[in-house]
Backbone bond lengths (Angstrom), bond angles and torsions (degrees), N, CA, C in turn:
res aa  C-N    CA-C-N  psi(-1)  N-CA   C-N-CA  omega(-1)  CA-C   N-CA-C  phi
1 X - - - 1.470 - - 1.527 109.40 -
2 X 1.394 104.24 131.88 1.868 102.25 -175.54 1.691 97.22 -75.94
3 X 1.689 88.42 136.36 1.687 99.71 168.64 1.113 139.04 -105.52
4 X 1.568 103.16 67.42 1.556 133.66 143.97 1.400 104.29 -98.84
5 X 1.705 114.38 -52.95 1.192 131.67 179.83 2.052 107.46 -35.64
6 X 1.519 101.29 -59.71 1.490 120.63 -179.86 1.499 102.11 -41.23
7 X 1.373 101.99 -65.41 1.496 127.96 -147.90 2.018 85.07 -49.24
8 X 1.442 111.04 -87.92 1.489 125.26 156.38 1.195 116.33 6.51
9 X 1.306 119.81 -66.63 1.516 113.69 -162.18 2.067 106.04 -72.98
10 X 1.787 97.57 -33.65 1.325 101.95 174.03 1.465 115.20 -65.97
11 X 1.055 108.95 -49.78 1.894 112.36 170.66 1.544 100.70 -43.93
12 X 1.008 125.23 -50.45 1.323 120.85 -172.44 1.681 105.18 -81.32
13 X 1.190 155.78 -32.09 1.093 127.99 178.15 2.061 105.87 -89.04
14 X 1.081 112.82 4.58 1.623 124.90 169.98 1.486 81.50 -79.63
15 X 0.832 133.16 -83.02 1.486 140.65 -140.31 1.303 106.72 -64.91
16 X 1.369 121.89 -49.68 2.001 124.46 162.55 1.667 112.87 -32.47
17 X 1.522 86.01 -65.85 1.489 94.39 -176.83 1.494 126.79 -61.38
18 X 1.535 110.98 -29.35 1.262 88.70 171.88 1.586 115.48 -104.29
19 X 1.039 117.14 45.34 1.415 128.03 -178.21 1.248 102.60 -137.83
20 X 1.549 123.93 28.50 1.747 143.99 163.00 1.151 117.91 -85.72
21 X 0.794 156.69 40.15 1.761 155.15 -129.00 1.485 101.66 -73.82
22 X 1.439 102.09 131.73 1.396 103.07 165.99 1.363 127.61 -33.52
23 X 1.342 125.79 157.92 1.656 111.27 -175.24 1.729 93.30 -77.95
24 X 1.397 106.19 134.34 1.154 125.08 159.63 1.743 111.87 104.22
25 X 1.017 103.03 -18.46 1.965 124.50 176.68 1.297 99.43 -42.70
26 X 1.065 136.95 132.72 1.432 151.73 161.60 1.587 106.43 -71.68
27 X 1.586 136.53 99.26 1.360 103.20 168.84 1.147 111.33 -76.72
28 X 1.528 88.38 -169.16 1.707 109.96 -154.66 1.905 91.76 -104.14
29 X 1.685 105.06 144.51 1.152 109.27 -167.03 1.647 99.33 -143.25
30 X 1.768 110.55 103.93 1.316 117.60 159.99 1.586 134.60 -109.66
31 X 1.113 124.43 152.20 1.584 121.83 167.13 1.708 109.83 -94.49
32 X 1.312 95.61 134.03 1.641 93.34 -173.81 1.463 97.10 -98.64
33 X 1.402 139.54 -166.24 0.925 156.16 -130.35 1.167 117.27 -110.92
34 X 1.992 103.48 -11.62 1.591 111.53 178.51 2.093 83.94 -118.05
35 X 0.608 122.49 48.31 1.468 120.17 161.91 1.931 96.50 74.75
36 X 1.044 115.06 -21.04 1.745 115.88 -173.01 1.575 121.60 -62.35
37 X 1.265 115.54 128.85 1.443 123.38 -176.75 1.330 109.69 -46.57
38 X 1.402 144.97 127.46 1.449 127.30 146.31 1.866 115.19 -96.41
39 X 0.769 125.72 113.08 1.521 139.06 166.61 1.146 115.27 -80.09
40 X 1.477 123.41 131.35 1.126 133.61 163.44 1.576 101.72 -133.59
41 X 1.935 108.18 150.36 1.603 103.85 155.61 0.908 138.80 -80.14
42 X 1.369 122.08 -24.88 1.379 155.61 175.23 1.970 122.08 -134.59
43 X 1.207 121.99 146.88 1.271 114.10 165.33 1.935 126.14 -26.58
44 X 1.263 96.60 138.51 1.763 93.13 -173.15 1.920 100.55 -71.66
45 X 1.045 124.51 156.56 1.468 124.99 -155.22 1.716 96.75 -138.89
46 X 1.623 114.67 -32.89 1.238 120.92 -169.77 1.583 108.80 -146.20
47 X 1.389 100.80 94.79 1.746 105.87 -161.47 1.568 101.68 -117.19
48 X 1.523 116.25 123.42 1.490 116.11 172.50 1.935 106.16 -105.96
49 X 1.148 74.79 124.48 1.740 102.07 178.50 1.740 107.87 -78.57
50 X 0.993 114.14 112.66 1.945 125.72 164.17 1.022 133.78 -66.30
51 X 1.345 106.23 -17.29 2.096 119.34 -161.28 1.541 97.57 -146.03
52 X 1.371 116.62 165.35 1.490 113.29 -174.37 1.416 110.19 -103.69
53 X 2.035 105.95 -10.50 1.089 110.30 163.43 2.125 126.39 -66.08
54 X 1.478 93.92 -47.01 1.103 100.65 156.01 1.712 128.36 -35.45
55 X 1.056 104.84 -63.59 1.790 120.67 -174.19 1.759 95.01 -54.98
56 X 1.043 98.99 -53.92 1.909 97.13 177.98 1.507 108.89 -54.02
57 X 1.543 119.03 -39.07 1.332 109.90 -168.86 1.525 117.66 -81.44
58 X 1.483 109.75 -4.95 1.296 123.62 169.88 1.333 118.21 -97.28
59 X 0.955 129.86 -30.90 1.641 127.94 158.33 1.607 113.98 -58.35
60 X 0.939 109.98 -35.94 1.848 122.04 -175.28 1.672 88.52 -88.05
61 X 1.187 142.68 -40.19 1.632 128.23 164.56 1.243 110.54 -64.96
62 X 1.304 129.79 -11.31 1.529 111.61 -179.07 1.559 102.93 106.62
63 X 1.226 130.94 -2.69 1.155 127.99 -160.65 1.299 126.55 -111.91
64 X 1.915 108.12 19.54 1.583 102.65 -178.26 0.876 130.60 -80.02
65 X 1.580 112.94 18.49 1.626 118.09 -168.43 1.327 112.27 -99.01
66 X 1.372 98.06 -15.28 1.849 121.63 -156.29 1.844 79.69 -96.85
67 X 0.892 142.96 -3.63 1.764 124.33 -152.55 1.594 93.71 -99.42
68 X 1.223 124.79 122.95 1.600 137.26 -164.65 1.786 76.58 -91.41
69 X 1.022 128.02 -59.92 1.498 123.58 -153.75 1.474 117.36 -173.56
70 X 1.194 141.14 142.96 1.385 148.62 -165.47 1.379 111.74 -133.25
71 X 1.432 128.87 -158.75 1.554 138.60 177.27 1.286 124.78 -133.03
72 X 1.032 130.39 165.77 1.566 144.88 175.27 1.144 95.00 -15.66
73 X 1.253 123.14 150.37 1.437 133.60 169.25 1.270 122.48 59.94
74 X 1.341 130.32 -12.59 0.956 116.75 169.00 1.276 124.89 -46.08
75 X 1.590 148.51 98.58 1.465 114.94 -165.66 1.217 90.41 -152.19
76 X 1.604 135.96 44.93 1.079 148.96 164.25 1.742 118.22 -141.35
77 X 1.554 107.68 122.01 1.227 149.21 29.59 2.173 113.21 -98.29
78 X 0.241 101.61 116.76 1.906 115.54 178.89 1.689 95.94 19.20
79 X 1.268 127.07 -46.03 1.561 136.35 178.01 1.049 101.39 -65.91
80 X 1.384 151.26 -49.15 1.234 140.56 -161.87 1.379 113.67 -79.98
81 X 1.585 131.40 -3.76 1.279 128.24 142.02 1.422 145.70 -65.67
82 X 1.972 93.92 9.00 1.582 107.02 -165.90 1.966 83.55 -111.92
83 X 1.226 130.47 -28.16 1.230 140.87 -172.65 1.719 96.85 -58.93
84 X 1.463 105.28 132.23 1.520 131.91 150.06 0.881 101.79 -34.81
85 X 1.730 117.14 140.68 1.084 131.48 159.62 1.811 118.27 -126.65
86 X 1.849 104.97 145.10 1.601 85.80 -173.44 1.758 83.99 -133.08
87 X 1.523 106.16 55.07 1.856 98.82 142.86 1.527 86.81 134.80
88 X 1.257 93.07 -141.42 1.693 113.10 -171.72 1.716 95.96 -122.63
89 X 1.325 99.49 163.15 1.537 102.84 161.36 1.606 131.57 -50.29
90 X 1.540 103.27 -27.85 1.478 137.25 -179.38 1.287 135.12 -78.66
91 X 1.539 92.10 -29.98 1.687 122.86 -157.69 1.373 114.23 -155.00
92 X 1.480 121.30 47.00 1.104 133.46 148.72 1.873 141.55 -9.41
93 X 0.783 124.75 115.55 1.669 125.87 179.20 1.728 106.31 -112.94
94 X 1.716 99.13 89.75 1.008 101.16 -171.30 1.951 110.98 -108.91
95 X 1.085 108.71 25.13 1.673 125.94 138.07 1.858 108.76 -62.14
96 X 1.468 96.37 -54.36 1.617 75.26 -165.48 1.634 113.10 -97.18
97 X 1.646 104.57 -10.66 1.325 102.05 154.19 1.249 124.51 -30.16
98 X 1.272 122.21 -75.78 1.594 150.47 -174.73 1.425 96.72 -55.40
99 X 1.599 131.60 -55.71 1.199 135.16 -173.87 1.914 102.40 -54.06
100 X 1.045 130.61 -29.28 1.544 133.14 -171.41 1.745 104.49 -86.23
101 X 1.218 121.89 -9.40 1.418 113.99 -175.50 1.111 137.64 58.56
102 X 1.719 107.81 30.25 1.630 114.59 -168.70 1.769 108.59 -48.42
103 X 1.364 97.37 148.20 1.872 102.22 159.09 1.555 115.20 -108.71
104 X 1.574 114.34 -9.90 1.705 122.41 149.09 1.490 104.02 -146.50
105 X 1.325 88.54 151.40 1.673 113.33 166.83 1.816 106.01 -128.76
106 X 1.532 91.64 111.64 1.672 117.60 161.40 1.279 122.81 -40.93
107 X 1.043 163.06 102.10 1.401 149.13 -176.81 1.402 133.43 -130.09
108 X 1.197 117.84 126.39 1.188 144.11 -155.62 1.661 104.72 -56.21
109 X 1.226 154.87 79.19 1.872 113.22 -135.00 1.429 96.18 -117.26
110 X 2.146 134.87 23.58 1.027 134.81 163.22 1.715 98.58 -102.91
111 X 1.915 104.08 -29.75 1.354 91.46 -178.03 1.661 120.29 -99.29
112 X 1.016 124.25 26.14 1.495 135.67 -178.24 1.350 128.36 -126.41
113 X 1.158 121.62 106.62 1.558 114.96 -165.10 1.803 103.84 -52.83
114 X 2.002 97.82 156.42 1.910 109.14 178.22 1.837 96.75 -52.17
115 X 1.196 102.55 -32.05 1.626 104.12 -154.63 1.418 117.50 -69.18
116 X 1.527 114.41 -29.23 0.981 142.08 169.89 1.627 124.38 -66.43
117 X 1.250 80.55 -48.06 2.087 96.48 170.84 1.338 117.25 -55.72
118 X 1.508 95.70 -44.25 1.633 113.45 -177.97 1.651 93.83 -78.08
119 X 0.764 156.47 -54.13 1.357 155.09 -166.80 1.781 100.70 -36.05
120 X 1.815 88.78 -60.11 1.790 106.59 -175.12 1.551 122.90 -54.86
121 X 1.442 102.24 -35.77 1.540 134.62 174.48 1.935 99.38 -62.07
122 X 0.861 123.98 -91.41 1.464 120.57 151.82 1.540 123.53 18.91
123 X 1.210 110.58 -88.48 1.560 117.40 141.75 1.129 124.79 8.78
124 X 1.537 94.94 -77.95 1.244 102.09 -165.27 1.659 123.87 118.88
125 X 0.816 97.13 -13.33 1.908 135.10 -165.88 1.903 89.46 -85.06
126 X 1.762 89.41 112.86 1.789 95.69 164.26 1.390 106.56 -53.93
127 X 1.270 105.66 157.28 1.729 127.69 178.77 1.807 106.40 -132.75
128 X 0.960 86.78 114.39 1.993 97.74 152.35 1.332 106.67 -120.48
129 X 1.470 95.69 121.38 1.518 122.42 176.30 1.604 112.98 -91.68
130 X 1.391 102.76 121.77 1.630 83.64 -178.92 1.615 107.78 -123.73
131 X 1.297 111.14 153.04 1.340 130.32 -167.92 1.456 124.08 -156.25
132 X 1.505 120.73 61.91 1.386 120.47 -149.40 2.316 78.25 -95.33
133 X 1.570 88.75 132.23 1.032 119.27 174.17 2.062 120.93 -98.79
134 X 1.243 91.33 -15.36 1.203 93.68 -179.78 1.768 105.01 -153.25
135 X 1.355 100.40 175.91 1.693 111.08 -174.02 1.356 114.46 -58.83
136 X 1.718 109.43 -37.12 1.364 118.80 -166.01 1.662 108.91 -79.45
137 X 1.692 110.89 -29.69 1.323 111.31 178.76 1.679 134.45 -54.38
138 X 1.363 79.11 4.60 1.841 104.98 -157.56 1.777 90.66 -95.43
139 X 1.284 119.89 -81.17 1.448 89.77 166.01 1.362 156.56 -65.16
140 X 1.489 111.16 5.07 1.343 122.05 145.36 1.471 126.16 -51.02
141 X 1.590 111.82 -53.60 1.148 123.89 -166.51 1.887 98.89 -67.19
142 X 0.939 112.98 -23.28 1.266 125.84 -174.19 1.354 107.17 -58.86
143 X 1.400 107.30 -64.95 1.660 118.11 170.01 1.107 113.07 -50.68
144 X 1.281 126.43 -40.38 1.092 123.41 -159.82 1.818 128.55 -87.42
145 X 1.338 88.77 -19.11 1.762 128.10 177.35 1.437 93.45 -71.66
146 X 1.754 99.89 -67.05 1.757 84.50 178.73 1.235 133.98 -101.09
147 X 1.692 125.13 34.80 1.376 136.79 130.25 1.223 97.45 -31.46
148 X 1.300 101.58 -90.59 1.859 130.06 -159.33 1.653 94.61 -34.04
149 X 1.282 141.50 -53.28 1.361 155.22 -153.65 1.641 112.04 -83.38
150 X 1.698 90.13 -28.88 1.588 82.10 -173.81 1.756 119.33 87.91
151 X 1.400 101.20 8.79 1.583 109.28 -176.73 1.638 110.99 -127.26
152 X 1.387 116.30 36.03 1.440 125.56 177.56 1.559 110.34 -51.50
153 X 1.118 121.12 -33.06 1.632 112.97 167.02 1.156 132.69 -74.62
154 X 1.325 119.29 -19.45 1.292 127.01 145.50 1.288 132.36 -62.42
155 X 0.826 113.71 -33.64 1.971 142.42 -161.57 1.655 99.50 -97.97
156 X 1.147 89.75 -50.06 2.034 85.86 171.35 1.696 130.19 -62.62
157 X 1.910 94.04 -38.75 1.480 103.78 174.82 2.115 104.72 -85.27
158 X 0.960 114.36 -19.84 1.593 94.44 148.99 1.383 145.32 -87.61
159 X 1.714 111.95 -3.96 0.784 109.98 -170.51 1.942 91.55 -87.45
160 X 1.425 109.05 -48.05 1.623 111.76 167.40 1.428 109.16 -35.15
161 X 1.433 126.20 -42.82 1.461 106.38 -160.32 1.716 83.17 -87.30
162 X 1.066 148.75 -75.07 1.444 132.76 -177.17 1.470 116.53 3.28
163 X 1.847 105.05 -61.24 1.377 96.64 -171.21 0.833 125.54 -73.00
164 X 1.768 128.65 -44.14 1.133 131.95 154.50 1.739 130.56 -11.21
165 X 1.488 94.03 -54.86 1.895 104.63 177.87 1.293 100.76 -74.62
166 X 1.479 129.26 -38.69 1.470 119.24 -173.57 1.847 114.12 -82.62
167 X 1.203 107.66 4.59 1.780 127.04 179.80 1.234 97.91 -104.48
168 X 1.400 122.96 5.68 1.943 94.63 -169.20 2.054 76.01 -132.04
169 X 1.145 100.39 -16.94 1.792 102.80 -178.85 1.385 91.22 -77.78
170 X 1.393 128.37 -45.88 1.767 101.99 -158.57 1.511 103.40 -95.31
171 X 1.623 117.03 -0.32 1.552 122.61 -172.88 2.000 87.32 -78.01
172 X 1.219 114.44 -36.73 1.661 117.42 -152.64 1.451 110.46 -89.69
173 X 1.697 118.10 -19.52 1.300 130.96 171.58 1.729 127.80 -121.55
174 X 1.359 99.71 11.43 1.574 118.86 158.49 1.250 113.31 -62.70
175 X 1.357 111.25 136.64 1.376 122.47 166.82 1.840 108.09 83.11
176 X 1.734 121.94 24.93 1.653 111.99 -154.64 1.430 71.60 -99.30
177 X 1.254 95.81 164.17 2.154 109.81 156.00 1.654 106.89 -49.33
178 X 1.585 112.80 147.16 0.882 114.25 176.48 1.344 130.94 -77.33
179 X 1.203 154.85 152.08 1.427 151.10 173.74 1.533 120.41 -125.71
180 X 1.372 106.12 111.57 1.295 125.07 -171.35 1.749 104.72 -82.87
181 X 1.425 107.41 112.61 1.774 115.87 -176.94 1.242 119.71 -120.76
182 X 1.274 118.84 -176.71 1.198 134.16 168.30 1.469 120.37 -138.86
183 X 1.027 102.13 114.85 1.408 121.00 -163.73 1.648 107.48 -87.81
184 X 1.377 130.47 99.80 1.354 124.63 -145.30 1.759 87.06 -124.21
185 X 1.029 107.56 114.78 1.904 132.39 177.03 1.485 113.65 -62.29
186 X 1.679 73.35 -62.04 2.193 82.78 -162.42 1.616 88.28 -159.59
187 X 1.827 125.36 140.18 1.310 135.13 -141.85 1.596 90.14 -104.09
188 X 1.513 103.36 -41.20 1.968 97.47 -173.12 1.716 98.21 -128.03
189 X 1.276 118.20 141.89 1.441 97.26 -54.10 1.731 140.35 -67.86
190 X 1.387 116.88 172.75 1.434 104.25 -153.75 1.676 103.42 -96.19
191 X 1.223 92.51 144.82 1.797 117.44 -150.97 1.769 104.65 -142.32
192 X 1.128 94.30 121.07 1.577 111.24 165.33 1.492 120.75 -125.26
193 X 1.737 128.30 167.71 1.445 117.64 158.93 1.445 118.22 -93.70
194 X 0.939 104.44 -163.16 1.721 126.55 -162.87 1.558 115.81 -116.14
195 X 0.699 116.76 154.09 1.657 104.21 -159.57 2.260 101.94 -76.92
196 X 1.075 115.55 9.75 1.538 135.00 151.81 1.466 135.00 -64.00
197 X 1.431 84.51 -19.50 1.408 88.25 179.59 1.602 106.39 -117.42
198 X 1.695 97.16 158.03 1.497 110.10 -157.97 1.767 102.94 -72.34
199 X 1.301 114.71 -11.36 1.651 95.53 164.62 1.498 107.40 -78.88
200 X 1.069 142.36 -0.46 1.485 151.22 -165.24 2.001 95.41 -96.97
201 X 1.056 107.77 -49.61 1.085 113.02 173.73 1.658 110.69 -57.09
202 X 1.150 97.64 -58.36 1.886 109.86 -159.98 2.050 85.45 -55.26
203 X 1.653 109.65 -39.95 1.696 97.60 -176.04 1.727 127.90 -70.10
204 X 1.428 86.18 0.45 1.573 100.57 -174.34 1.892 98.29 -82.64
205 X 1.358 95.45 -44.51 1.521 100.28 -173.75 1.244 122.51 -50.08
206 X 1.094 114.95 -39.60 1.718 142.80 -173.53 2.110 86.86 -85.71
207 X 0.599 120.84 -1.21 1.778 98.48 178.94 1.517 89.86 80.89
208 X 1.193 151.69 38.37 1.416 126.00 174.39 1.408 112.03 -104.82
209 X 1.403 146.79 157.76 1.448 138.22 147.95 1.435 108.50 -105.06
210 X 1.784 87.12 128.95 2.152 110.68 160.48 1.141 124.21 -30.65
211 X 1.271 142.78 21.32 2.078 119.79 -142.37 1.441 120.99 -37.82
212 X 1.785 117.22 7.84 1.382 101.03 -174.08 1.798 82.01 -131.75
213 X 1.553 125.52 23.75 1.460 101.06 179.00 1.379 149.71 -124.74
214 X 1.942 77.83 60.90 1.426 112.28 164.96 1.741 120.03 -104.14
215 X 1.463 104.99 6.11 1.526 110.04 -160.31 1.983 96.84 -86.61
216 X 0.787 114.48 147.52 1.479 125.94 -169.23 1.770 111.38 -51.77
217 X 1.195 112.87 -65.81 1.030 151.40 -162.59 1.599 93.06 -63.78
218 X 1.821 131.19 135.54 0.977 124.31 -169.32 1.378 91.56 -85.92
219 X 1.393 119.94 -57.53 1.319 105.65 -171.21 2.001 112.64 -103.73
220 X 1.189 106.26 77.42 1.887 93.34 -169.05 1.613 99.06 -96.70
221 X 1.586 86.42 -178.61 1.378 112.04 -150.61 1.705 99.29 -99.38
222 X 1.185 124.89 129.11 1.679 117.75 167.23 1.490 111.00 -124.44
223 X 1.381 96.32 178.90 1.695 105.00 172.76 1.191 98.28 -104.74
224 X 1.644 102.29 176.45 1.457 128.09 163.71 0.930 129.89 -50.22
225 X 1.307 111.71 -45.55 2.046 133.65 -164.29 1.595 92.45 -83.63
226 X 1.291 135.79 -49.30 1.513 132.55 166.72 1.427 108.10 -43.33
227 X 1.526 122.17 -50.11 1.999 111.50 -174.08 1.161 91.48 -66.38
228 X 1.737 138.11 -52.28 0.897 140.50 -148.03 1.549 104.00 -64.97
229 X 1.409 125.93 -38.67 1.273 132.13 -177.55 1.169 78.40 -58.70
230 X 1.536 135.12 -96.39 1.271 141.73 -114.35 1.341 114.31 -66.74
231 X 1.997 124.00 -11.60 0.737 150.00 -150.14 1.483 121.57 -2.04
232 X 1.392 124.55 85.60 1.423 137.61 -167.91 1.530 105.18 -80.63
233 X 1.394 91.63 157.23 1.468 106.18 -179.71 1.348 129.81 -65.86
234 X 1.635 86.57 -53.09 1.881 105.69 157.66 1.350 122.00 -122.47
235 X 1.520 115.05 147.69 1.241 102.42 168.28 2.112 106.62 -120.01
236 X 1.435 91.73 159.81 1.483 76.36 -173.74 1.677 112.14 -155.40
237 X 0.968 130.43 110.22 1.332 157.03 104.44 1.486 126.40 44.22
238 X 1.465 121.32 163.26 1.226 127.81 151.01 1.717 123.63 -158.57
239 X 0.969 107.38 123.44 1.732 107.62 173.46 1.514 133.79 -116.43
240 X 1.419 140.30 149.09 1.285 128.43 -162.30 2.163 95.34 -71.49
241 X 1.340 115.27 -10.58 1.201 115.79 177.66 1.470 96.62 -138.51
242 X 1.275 105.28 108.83 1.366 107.74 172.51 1.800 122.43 -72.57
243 X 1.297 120.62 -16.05 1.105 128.82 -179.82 1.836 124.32 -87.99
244 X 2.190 87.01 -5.54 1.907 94.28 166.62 1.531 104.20 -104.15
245 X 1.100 108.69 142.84 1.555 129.31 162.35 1.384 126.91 -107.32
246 X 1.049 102.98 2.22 2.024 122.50 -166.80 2.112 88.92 -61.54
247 X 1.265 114.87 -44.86 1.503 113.71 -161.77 1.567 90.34 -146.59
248 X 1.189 126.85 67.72 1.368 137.80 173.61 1.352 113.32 -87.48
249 X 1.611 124.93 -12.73 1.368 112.37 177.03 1.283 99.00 99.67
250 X 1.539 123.97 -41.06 1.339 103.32 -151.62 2.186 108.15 -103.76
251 X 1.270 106.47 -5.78 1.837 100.71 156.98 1.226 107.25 -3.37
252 X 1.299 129.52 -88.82 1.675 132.02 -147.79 1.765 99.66 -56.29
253 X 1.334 126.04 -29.84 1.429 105.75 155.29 1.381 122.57 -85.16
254 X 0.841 116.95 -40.12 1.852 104.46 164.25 1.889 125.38 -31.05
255 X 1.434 86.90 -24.25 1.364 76.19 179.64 1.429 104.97 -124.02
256 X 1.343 121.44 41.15 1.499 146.94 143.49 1.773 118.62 -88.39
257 X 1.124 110.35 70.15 1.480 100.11 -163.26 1.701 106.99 -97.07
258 X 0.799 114.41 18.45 1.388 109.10 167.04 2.047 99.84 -109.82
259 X 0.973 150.94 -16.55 1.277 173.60 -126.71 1.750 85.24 -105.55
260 X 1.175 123.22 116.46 1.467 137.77 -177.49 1.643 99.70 -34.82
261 X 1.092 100.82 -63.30 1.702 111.70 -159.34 1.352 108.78 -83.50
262 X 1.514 119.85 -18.89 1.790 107.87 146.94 0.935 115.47 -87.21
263 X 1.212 128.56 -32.12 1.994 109.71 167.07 1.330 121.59 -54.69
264 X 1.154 112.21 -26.61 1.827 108.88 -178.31 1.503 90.85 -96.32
265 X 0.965 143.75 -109.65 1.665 128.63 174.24 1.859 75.59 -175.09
266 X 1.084 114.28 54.48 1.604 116.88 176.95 1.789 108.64 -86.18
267 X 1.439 124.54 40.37 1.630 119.16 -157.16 1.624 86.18 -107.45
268 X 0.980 133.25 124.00 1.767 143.62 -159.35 1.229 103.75 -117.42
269 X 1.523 127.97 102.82 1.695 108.63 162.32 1.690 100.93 -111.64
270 X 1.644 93.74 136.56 1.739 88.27 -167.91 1.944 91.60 -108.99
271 X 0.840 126.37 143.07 1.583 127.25 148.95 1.707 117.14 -31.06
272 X 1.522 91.75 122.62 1.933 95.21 -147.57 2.040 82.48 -88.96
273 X 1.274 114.80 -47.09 1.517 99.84 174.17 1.557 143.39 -4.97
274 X 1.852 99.55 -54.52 1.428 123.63 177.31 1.433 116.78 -75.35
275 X 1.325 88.92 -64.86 1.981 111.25 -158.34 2.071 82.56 -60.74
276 X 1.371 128.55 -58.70 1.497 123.57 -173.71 1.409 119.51 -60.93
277 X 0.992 106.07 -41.23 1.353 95.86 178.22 1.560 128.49 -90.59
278 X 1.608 108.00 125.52 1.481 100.40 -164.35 1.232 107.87 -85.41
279 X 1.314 134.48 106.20 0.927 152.36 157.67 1.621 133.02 -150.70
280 X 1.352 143.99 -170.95 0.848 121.55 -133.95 2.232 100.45 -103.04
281 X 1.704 107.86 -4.87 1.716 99.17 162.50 1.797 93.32 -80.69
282 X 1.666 142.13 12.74 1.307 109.54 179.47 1.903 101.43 -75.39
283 X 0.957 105.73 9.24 1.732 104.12 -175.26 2.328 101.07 -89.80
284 X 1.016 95.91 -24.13 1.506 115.15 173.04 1.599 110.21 -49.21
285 X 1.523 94.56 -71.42 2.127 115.33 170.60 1.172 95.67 -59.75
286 X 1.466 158.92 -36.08 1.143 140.90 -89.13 2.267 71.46 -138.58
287 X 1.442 93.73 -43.73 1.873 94.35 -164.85 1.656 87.51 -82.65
288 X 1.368 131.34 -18.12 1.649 114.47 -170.94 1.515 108.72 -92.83
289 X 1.442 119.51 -23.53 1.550 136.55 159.35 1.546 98.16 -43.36
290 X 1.273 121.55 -80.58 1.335 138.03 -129.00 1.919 82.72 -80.21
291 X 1.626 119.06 -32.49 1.555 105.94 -179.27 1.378 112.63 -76.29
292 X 1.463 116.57 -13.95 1.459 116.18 -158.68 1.589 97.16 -92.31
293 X 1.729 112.75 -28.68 1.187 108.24 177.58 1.551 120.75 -76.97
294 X 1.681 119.29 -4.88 1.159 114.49 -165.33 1.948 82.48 -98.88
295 X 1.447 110.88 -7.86 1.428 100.95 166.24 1.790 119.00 -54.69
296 X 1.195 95.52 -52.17 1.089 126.11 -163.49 1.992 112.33 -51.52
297 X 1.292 92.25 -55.13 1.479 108.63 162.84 1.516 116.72 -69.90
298 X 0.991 118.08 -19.76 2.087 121.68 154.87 1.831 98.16 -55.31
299 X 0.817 90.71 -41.44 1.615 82.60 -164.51 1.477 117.81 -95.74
300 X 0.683 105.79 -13.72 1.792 128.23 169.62 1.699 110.86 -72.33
301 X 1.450 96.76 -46.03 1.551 103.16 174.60 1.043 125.81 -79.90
302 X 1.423 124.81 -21.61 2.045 143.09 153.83 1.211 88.79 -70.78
303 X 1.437 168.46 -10.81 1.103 146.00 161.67 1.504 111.69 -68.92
304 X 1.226 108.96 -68.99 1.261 131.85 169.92 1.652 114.28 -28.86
305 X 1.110 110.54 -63.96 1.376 131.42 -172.47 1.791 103.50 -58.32
């Protein structure tokens, strides 16, 4: 018998069985992030994480003990660089998936192909799909991570301290002048989001405006001559070192010097770690955004003046 075939049939009688609930057990009943039931009979015991955002949102639920194995990059909080890995978000190793005996798999559901999901679905193996669209979805998912885990007291007092920091951020930058940006993804080709997505949110917090986030597409693709029309105040960035500019992506406006946001020296690279990943340090990017933009309006107002 081929052993994937093996592997499979054992994942699947792990997975029956522990989705038997004692007589009288209440299971456990969540909504994931696309509206879909997750069921469990009991607390998840052996959970593989897909995204590195994920893996963060399970350590901050209380749940890094429960994590059978995660993916590339995961490398936040300091433990989750000692965790198994079975691929990329992209590029999956689902031999040893199956070989680990998850009772949930976390899932990434902008970074994981349908085909793939369905693959996991197959199985038999619960799925939480996650897709936090906004700031607030982040402590939901929190609760909701550690429902599934069995660590709701943990998961509750982070999801409280989340709000708390994100209540004293929009109490302290309510009401600033607005700032019209450009939110720049990836340089070739050049890619921004849509005002749907939760960095769109985090720019609302800070007083900032999307200029592209009415475009359909969460993450679409634009040209030059479109920013250039729209000519924003700031444009802004991300790097694995926010403090190099040597290969920041952002050149092709540098040498736009009449362009609002290179004439004022408004070119923003924030640390892509925080501000991308939704989880609970995106409130971290979220307070150095919102100072860099009140930079931004310093200089806007010496223009003016």
């Amino acid at each position: 018998m081929n052993v994937v075939v093996r592997l499979v049939r054992t994942a699947l009688l792990g997975v029956a069985a522990g989705l038997c609930a004692p007589a009288g057990a209440a299971a456990i009943d969540v909504t994931d992030d696309t509206g879909a039931h997750v069921v469990l009979a009991a607390p998840a015991r052996r959970i593989v994480s897909l995204a590195p955002h994920t893996t963060e949102l399970l350590f901050a639920a209380g749940a890094g003990e429960r994590i059978a194995a995660t993916v590339d990059y995961s490398d936040y909080p300091e433990a989750a660089k000692a965790l198994p890995r079975v691929g990329s978000s992209s590029l999956l190793d689902m031999e040893r998936l199956v070989a680990l005996k998850p009772d949930l798999v976390v899932v990434w559901r902008s970074g994981t192909s349908p085909a793939r999901v369905e693959s996991l679905r197959a199985l038999g193996i619960p799925i939480y799909l996650s897709e936090p669209h906004t700031l607030a979805d982040i402590p939901a998912a929190l609760v909701k991570l550690g429902t599934l885990a069995g660590t709701g007291d943990t998961a509750r007092r982070a999801a409280a301290a989340f709000d708390a920091r994100m209540a004293a951020l929009q109490a302290r930058y309510a009401g600033r002048r607005p700032v019209r940006l450009f939110w720049q993804i990836w340089a070739q080709p050049l890619m921004t989001v849509n005002g749907r997505h939760v960095i769109s949110d985090a720019v609302r917090l800070c007083g900032g405006v999307n200029i592209f986030a009415a475009l359909p597409p969460l993450v679409p693709a634009v040209t030059v001559e479109s920013v250039v029309a729209a000519n924003p105040e700031a444009i802004v960035t991300t790097g694995n070192d926010a403090a190099a500019s040597a290969d920041d992506g952002l050149a092709q406006w540098r040498a736009l010097p009449r362009l609002a946001a290179t004439a004022r020296g408004n070119l923003i690279v924030l640390e892509a770690e925080t501000i991308h990943r939704q989880a609970p340090r995106v409130l971290d990017g979220v307070a150095t955004l919102c100072a860099r933009l009140d930079e931004v309006r310093s200089r806007g107002d010496a223009v003016r003046r």
